[in-house]
N, C-alpha and C positions, 0 to 999 in steps of 0.2 A: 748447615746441611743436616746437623744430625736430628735439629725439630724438625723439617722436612718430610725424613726420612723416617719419624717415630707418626706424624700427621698421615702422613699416605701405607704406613702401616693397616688402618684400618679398612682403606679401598682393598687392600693387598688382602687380609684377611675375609675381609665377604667377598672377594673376588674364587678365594683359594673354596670357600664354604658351600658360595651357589652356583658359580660361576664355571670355573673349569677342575676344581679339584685342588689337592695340597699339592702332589708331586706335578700335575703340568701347569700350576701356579709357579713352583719353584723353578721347573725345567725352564719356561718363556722368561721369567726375573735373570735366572742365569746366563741368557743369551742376550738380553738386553741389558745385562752388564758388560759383557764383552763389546758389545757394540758401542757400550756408553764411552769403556777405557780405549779401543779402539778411535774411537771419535775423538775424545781429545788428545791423544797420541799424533791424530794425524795434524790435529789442530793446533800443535806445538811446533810442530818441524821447522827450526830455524829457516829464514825466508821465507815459510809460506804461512805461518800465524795466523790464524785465524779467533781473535776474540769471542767475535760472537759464538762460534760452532764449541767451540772451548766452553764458556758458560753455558752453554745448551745442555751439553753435554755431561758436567758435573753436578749442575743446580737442576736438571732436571731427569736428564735419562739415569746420572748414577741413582738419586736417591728414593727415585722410582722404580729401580732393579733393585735394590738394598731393599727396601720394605718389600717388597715379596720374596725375598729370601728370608729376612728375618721374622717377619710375624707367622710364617707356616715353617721353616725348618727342624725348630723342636718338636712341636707337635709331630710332625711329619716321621721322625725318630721314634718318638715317643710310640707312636701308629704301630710301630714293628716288634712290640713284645706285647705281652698278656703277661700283663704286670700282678694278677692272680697265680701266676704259673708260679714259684721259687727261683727254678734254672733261669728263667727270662727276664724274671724282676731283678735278677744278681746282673746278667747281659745287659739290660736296659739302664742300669747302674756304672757298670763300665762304659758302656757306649757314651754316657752323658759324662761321664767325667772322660775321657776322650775328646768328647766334642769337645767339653770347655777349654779343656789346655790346646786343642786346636785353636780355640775363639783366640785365645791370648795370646797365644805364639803367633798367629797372624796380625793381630794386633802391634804387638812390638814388634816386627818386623815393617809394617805398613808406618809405624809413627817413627820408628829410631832406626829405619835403613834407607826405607822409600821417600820420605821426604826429605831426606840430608841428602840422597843420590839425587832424586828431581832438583832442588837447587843449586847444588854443587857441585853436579857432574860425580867421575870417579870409576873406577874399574876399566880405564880407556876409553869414559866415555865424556866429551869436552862438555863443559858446563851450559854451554848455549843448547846442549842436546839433551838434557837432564828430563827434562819434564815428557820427550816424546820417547823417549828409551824407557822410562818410569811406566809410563803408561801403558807402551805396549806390554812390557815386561809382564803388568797385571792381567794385560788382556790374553796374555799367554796362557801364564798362568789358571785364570779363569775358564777358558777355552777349557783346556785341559779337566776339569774339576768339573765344567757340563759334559764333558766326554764320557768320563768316568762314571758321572750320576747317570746320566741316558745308558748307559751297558749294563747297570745293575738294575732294571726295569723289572725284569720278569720276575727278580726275585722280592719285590716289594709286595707288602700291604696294602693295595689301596680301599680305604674307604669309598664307599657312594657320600653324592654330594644331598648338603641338607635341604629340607623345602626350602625352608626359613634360615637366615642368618642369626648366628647370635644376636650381632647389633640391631637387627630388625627385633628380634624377641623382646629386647631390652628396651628400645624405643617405645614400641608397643606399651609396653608396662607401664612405663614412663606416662606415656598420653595417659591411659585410663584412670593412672594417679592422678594427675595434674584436672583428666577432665572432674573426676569426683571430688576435686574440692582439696585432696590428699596429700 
């Protein structure tokens, strides 16, 4: 999943550039991860299992939410100081190191809680129930975490979107080499 999810990185990225912006790239990734852990939540519920909706759901809605979160949420950070300023660049400083130990503490919690609890069951919850408990648990969570970003709206930075995408720049450049011989 996670080539996937680094591949569809780049749709995510000219999406977030020409398309609808970083922060309602990130907003619409965030709701399409709920709905992604949602879906296979629901798609686990002992006796009513659904494979197919299951894989749908991880192999394609998670790592299609995932890439528009990850390839715009730094930048999108980044967006909120004037890294010329001192006070802002020290702000813009802590906020990234924040982020990161957030990245990582969700991290270890997602690979040494959430997966031992989806297989195992645990916390009163029977093992045949692990994976739809697990899931919602995320999509809870998530829920929550678009809630939060959508109320901090008015106080964001948004840039205007570009004509041109990087990756088109880049292509572009690319052809004129290639066409010149180069």
């Amino acid at each position: 999943m996670w080539t996937l999810c680094t591949v569809l990185a780049v749709v995510a990225s000219w999406t977030a550039d020409v398309g609808l912006g970083r922060y309602s790239t990130i907003l619409a990734s965030g709701v399409l991860y709920v709905m992604g852990c949602a879906l296979a939540a629901v798609s686990a519920i002992p006796g009513k299992e659904s494979p197919h909706t299951y894989f749908v759901a991880v192999m394609a809605v998670l790592p299609l939410a995932t890439a528009g979160i990850k390839a715009n949420i730094s930048n999108f950070g980044a967006d909120q100081y004037d890294a010329n300023n001192p006070a802002q660049a020290a702000a813009q400083e802590k906020f990234f190191s924040v982020f990161y130990c957030s990245i990582n503490l969700g991290a270890a919690l997602a690979y040494g809680f959430f997966t031992t609890f989806a297989s195992s069951g645990g916390l009163g919850v029977p093992k045949p129930w692990g994976y739809a408990v697990a899931y919602g648990a995320m999509a809870v969570c998530m829920m929550i975490a678009v809630c939060v970003y959508r109320t901090g709206r008015r106080g964001y930075k948004v840039h205007p979107l570009q004509k041109r995408s990087a990756l088109a720049s880049l292509l572009g450049c690319l052809y004129d080499a290639a066409a010149q011989g180069g």
